[in-house]
N, C-alpha and C positions, 0 to 999 in steps of 0.2 A: 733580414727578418721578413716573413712571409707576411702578409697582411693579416692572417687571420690570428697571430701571434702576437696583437697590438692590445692592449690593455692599457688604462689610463693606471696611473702611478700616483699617488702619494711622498712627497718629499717634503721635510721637515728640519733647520737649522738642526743646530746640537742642541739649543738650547730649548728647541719647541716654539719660539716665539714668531717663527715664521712656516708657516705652510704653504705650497704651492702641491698643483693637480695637473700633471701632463701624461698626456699619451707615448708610450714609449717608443715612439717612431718619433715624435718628436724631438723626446732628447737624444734620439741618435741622431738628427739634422743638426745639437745644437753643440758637441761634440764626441769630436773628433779624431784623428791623425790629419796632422796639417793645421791651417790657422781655420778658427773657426768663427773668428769675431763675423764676417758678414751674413752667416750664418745664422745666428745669436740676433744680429740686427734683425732678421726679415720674420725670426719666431716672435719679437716684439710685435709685431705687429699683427699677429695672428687674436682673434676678439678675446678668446677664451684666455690665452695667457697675458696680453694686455689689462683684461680688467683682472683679473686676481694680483698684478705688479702692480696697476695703477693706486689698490686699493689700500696699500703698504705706505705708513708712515717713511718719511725719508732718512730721519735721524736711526731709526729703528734697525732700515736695512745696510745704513752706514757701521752702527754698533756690532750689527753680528760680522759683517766684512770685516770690522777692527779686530776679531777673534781671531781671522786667518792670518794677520800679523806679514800681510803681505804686500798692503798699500800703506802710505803713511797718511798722515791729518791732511794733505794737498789733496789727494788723488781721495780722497775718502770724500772730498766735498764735492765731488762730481756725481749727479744724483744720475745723471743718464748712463755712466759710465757704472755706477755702480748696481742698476737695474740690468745692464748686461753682465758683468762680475756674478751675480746672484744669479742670472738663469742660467751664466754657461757652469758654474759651480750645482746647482741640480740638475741640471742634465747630465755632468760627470758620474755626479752619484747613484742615479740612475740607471742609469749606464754599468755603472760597475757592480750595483745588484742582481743584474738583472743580470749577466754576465756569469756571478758570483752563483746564484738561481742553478743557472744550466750546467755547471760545470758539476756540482752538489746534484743535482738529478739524473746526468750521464753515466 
C-alpha cells in the first residue's frame, strides 16, 4: 500500500458496543501472513491506539471475545491477552474490507 492510500478506519464489534479508530497501514502491521502477535504487541503501544484500548471496560472486551467462541472462561481472564485478541481481530477486519473495497472497484 502506497502511503498516500492510508486512511484511518473505523472498526466496530458485531455488536456495536466496542469501537476502535486505526489507520490502515496500521492494521496491515497488525495482521498478517505468518504470526503476527509481536506485531499486535508493538501497535499497543502506539498513543493513539493505546488510549482508545486503555479506555475499554475489561469485562466488556472479555464478553465480546466470548462471541468468538474461541477462548474459554481461563484464557478470557487474561485482560492483556485479550487487548491483543481485539486489536489483532480489527485489524483482520480491516484488512479484509479494505481488500474486499478494491477488488469491488477493480
Amino acid at each position: 500500500m502506497s502511503s498516500n492510500q492510508d486512511y484511518l478506519r473505523r472498526w466496530t464489534t458485531g455488536s456495536g458496543r466496542i469501537e476502535l479508530r486505526l489507520w490502515l497501514s496500521d492494521s496491515e502491521k497488525g495482521h498478517h501472513q505468518g504470526e503476527c502477535l509481536n506485531d499486535v504487541q508493538e501497535l499497543l503501544t502506539v498513543p493513539y491506539i493505546y488510549k482508545q484500548l486503555d479506555a475499554l471496560d475489561s469485562e466488556l472486551i472479555a464478553a465480546e471475545l466470548k462471541e468468538y467462541g474461541a477462548w474459554d472462561a481461563e484464557e478470557l481472564g487474561d485482560h492483556s491477552a485479550n487487548l491483543e485478541r481485539l486489536l489483532w481481530i480489527a485489524c483482520g477486519d480491516l484488512q479484509d474490507e479494505y481488500f474486499e473495497f478494491v477488488e469491488v472497484a477493480s
